[in-house]
Phi, psi and omega in degrees: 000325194281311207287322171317286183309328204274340184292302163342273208311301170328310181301305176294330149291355169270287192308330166316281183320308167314294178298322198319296193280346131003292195280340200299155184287104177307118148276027182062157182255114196268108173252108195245153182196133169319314183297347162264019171262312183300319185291329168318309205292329209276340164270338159276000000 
């Protein structure tokens, strides 16, 4: 029983490890291109 808990307890720390950056807060992908202060101006 004990060998049961402890591979559990292990498993369960890997996926912890795995998944943690995962889980992490997105902070979204910021895309910048010279070309978008001229193309504004070329739509409005």
């Amino acid at each position: 029983m004990k060998i049961a808990l402890s591979t559990l307890a292990g498993a369960a720390m890997a996926l912890g490890l795995i998944a943690g950056p995962a889980m992490a807060e997105d902070q979204g992908i910021v895309v910048y291109n010279a070309q978008h202060e001229s193309l504004a101006k070329e739509w409005a």
